[in-house]
PyMOL Python script that loads the backbone (N, CA, C, O; Angstrom):
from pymol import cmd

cmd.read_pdbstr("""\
ATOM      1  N   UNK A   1      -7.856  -0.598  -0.561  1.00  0.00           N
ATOM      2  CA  UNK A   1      -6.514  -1.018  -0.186  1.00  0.00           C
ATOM      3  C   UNK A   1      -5.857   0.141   0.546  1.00  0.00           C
ATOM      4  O   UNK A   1      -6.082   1.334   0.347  1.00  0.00           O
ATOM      5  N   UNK A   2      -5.212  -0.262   1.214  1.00  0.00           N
ATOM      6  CA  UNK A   2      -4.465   0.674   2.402  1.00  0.00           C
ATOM      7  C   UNK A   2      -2.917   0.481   2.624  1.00  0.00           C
ATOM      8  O   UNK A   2      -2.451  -0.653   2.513  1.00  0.00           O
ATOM      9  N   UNK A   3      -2.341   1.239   2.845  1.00  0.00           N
ATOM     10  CA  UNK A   3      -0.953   0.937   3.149  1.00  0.00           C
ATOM     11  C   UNK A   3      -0.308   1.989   3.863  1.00  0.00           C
ATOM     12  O   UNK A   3      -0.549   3.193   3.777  1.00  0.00           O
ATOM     13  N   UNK A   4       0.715   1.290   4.729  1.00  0.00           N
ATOM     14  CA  UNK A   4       1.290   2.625   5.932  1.00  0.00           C
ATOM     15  C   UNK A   4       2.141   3.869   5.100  1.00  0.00           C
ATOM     16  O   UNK A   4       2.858   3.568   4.145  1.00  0.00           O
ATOM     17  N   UNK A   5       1.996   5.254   5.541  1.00  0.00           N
ATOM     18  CA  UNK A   5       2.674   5.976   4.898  1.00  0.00           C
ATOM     19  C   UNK A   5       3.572   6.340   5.133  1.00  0.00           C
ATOM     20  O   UNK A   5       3.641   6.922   6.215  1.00  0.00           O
ATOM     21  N   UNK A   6       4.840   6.238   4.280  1.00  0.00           N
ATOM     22  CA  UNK A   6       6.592   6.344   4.543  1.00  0.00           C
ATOM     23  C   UNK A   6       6.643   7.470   4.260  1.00  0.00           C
ATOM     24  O   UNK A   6       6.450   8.413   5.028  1.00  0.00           O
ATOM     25  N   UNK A   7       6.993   7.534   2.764  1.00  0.00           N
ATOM     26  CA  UNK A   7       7.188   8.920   1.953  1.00  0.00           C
ATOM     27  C   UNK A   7       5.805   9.561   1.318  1.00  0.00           C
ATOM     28  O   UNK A   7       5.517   9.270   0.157  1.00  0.00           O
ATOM     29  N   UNK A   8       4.995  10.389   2.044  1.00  0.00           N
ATOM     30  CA  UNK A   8       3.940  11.151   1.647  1.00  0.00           C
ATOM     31  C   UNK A   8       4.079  10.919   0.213  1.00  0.00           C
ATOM     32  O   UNK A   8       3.560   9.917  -0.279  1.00  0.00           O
ATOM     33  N   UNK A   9       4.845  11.895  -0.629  1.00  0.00           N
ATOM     34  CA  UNK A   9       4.651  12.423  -1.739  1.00  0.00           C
ATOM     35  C   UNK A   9       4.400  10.589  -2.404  1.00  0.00           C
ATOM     36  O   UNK A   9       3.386  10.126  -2.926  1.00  0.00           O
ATOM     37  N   UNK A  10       5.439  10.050  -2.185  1.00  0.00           N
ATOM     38  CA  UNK A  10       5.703   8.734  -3.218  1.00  0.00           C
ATOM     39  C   UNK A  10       4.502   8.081  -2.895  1.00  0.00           C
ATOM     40  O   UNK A  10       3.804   7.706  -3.837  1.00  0.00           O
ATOM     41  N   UNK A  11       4.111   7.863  -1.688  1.00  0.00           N
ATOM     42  CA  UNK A  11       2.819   7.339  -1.169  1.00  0.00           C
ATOM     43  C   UNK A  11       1.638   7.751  -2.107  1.00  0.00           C
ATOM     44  O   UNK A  11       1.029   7.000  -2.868  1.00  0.00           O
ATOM     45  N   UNK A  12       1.487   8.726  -1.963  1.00  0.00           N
ATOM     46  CA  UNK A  12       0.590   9.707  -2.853  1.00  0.00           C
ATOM     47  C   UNK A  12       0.780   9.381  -4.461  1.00  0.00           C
ATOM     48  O   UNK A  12      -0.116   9.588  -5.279  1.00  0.00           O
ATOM     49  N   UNK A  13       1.584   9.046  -4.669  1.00  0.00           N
ATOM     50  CA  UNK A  13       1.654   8.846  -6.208  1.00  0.00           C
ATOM     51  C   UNK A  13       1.218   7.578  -5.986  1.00  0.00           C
ATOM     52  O   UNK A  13       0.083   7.362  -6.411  1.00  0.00           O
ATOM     53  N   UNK A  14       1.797   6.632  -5.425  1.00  0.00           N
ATOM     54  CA  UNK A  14       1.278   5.190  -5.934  1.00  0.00           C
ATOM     55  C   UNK A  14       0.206   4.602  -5.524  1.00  0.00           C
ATOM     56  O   UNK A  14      -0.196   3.449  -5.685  1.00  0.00           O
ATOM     57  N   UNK A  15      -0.352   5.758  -4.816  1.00  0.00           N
ATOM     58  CA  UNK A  15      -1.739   5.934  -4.386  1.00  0.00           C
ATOM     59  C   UNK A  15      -2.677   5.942  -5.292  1.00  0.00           C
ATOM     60  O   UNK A  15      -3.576   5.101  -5.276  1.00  0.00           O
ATOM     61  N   UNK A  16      -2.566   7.219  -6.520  1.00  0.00           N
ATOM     62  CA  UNK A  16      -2.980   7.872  -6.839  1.00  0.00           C
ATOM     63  C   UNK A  16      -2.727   7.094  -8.095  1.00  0.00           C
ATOM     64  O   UNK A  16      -3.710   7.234  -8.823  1.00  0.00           O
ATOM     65  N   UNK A  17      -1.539   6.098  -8.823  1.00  0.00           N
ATOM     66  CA  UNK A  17      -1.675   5.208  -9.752  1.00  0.00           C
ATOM     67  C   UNK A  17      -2.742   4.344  -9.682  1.00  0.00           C
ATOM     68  O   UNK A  17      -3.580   4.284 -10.582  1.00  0.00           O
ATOM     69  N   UNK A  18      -2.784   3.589  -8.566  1.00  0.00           N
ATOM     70  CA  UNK A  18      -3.413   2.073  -8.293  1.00  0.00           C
ATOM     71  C   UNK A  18      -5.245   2.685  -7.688  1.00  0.00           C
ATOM     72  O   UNK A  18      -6.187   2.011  -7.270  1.00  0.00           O
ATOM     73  N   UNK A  19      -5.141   3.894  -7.858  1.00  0.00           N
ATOM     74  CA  UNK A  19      -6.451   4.379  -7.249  1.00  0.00           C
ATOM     75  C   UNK A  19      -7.230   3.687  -5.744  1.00  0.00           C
ATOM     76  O   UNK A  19      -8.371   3.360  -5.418  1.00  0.00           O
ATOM     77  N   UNK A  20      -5.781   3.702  -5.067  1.00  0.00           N
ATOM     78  CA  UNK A  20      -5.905   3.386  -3.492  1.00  0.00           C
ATOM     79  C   UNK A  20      -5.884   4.310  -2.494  1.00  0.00           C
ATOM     80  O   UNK A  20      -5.720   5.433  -2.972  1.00  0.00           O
ATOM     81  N   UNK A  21      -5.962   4.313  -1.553  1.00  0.00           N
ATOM     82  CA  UNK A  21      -6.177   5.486  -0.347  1.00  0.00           C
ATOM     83  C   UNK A  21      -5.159   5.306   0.306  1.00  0.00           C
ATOM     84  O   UNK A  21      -4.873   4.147   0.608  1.00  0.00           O
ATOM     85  N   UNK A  22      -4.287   6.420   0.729  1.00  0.00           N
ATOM     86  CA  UNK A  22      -2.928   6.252   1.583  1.00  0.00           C
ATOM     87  C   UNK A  22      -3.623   6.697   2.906  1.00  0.00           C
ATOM     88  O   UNK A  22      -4.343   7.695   2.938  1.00  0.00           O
ATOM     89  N   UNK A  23      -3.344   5.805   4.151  1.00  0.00           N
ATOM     90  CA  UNK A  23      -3.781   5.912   5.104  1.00  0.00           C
ATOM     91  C   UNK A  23      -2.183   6.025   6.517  1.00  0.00           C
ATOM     92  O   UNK A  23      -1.731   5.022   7.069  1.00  0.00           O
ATOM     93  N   UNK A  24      -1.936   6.711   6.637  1.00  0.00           N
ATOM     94  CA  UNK A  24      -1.020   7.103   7.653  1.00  0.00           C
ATOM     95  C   UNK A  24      -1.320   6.377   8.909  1.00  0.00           C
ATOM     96  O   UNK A  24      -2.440   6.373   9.421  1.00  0.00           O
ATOM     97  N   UNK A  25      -0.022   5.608   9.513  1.00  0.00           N
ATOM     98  CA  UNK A  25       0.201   4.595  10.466  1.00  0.00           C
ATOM     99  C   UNK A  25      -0.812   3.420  10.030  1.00  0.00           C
ATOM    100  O   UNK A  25      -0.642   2.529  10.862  1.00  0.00           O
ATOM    101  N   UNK A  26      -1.691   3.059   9.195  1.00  0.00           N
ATOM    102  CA  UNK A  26      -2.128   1.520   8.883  1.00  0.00           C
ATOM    103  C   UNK A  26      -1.054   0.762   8.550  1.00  0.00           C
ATOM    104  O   UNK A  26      -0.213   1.225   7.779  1.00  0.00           O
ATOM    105  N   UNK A  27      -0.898  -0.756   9.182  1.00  0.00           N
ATOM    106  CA  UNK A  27       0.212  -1.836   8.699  1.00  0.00           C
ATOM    107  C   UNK A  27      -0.394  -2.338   8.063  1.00  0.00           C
ATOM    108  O   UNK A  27       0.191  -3.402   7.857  1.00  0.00           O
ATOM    109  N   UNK A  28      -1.724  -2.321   7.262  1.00  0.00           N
ATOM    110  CA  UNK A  28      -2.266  -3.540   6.501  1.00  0.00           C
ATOM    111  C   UNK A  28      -2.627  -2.766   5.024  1.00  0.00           C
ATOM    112  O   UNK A  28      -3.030  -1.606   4.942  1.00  0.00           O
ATOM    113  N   UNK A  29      -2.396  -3.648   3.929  1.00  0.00           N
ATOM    114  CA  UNK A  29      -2.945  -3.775   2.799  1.00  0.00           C
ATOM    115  C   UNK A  29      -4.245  -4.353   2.683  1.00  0.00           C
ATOM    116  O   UNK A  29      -4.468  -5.454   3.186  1.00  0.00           O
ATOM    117  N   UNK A  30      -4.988  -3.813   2.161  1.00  0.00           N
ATOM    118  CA  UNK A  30      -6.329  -4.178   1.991  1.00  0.00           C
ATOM    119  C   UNK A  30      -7.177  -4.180   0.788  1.00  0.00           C
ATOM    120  O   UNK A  30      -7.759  -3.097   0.847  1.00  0.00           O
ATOM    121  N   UNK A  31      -7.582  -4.817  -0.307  1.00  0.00           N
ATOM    122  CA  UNK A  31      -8.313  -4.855  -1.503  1.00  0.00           C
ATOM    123  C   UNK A  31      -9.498  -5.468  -1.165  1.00  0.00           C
ATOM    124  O   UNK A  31      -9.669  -6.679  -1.311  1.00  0.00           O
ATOM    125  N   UNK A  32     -10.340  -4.708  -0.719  1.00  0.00           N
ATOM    126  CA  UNK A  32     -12.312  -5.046  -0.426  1.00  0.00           C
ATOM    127  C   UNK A  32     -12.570  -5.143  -1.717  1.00  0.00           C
ATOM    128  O   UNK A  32     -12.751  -6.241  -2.244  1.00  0.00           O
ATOM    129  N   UNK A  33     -12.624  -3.877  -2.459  1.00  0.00           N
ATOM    130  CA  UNK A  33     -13.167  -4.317  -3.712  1.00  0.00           C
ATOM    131  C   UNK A  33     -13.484  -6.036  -4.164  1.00  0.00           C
ATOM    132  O   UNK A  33     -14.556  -6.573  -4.441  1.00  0.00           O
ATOM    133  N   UNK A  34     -12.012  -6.640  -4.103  1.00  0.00           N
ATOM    134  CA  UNK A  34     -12.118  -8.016  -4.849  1.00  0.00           C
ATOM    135  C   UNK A  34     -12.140  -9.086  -3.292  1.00  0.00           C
ATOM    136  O   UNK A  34     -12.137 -10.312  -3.177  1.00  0.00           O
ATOM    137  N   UNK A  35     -12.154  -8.402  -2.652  1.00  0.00           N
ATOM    138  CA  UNK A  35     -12.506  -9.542  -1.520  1.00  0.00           C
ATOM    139  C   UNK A  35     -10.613  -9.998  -0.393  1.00  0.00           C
ATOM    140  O   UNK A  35     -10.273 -10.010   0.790  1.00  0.00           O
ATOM    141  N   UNK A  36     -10.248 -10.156  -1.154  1.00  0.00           N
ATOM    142  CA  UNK A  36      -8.288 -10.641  -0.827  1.00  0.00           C
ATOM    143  C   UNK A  36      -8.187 -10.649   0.508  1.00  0.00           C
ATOM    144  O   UNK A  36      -8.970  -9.971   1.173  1.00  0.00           O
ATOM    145  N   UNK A  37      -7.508 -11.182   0.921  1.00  0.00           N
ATOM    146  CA  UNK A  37      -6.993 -11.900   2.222  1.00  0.00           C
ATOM    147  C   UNK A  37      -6.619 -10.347   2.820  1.00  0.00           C
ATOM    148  O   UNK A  37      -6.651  -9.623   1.825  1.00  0.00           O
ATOM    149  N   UNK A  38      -6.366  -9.732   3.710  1.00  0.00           N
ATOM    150  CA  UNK A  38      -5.285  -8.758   4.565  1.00  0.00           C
ATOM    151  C   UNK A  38      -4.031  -9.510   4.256  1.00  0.00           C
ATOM    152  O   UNK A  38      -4.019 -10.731   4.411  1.00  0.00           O
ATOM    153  N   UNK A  39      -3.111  -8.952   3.884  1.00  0.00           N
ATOM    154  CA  UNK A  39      -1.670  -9.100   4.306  1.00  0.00           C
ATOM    155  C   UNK A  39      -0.978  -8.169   5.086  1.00  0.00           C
ATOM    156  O   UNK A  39      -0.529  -7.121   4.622  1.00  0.00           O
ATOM    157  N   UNK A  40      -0.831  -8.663   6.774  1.00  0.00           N
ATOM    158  CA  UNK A  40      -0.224  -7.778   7.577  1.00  0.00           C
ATOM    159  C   UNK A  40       0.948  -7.793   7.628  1.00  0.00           C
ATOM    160  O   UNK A  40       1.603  -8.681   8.173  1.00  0.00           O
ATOM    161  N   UNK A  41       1.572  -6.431   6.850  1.00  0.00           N
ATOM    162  CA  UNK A  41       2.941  -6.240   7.109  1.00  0.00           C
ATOM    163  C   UNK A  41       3.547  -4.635   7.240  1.00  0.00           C
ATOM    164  O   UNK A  41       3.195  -3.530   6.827  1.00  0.00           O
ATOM    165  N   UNK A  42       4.758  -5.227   8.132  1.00  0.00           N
ATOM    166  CA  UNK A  42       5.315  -3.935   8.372  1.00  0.00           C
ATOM    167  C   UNK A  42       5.486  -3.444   7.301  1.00  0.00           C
ATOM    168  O   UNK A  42       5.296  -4.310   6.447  1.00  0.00           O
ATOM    169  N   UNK A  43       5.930  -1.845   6.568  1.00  0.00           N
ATOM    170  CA  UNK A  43       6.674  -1.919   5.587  1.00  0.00           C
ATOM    171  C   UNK A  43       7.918  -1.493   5.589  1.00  0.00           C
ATOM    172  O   UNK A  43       8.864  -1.882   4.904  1.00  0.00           O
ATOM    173  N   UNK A  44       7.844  -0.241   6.819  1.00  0.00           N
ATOM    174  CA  UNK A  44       8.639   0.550   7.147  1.00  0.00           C
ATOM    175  C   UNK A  44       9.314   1.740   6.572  1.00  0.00           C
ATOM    176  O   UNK A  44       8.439   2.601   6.494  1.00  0.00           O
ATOM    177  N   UNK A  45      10.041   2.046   6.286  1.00  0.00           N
ATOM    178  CA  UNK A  45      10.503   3.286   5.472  1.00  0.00           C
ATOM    179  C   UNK A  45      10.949   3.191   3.929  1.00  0.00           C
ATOM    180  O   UNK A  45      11.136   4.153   3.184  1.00  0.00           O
ATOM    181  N   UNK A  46      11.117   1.465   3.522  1.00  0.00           N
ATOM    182  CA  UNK A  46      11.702   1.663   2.104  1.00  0.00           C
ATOM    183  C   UNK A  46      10.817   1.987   1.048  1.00  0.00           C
ATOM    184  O   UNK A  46       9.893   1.187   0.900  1.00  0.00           O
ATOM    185  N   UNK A  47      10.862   3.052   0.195  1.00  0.00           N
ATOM    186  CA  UNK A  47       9.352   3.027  -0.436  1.00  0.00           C
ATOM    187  C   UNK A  47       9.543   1.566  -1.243  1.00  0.00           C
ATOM    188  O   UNK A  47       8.546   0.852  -1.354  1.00  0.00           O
ATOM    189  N   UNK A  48      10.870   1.105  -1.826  1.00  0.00           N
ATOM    190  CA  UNK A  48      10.682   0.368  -2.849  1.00  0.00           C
ATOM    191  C   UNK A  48      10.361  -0.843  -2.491  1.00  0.00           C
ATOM    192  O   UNK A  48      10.457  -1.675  -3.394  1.00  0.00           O
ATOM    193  N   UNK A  49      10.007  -1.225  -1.460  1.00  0.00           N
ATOM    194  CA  UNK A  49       9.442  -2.354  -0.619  1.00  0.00           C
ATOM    195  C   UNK A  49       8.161  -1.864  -0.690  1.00  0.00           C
ATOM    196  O   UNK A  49       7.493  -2.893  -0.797  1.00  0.00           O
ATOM    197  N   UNK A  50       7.172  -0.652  -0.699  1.00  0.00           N
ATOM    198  CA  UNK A  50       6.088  -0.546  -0.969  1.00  0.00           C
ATOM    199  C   UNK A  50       5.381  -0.816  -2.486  1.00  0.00           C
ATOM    200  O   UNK A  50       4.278  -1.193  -2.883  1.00  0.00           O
ATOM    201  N   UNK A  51       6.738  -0.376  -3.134  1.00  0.00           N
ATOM    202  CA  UNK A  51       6.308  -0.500  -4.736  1.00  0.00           C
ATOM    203  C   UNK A  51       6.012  -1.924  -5.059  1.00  0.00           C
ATOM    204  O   UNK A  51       4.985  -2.333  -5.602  1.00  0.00           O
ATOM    205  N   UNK A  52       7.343  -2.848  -4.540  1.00  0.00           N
ATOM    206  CA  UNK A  52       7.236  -4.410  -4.901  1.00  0.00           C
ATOM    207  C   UNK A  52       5.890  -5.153  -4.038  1.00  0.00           C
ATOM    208  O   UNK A  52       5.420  -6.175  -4.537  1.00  0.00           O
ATOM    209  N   UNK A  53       5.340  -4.661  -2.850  1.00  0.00           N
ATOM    210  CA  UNK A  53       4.307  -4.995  -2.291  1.00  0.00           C
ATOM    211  C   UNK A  53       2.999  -4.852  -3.183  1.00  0.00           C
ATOM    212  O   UNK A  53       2.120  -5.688  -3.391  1.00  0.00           O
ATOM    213  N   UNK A  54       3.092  -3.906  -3.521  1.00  0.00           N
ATOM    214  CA  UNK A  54       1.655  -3.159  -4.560  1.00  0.00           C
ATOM    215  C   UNK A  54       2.042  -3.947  -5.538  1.00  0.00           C
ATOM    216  O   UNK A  54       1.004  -4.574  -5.749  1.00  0.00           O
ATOM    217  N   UNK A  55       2.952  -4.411  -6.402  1.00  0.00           N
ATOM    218  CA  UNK A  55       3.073  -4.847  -7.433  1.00  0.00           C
ATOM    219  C   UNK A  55       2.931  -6.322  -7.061  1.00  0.00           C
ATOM    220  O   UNK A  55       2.491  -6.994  -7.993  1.00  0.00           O
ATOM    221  N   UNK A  56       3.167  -6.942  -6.035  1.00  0.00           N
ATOM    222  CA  UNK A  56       2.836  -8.310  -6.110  1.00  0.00           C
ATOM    223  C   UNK A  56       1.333  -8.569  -5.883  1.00  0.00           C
ATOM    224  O   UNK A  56       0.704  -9.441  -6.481  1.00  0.00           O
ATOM    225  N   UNK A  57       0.842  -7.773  -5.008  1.00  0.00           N
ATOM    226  CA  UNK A  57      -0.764  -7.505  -4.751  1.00  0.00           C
ATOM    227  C   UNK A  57      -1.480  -7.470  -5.779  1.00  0.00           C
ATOM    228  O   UNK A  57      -2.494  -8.124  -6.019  1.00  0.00           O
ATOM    229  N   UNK A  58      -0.877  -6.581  -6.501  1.00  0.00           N
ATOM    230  CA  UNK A  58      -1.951  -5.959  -8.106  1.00  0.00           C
ATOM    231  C   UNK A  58      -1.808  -6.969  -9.138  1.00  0.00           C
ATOM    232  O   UNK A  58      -2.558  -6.789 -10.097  1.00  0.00           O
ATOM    233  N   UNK A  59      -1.057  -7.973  -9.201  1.00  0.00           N
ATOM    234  CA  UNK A  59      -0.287  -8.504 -10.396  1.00  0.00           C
ATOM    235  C   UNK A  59      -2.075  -9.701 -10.211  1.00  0.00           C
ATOM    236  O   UNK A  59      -2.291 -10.615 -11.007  1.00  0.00           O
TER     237      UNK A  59
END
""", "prot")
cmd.dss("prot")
cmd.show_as("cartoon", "prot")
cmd.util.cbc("prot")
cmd.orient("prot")
């Protein structure tokens, strides 16, 4: 899984929770592991729009 990087550090943490790879300028989320659709989206700068993204993904 992949996701664009806003805030390094925060990136890095919720990176580093969900044991995903923060990839700088990617717009897509990605879970190979389990196979999952791409969901292409901007995210832009809010992290907490990254958090609720990961959390609807992971759920």
């Amino acid at each position: 899984m992949t996701f664009i990087k806003s805030d390094v550090e925060e990136c890095e943490e919720i990176g580093n929770h969900f044991n995903i790879e923060v990839v700088p300028q990617v717009k897509v989320f990605r879970r190979t592991a389990t196979e999952l659709h791409e969901i292409k989206t901007y995210i832009g700068h809010d992290s907490i729009k990254v958090k609720e993204l990961l959390q609807t993904i992971t759920e």
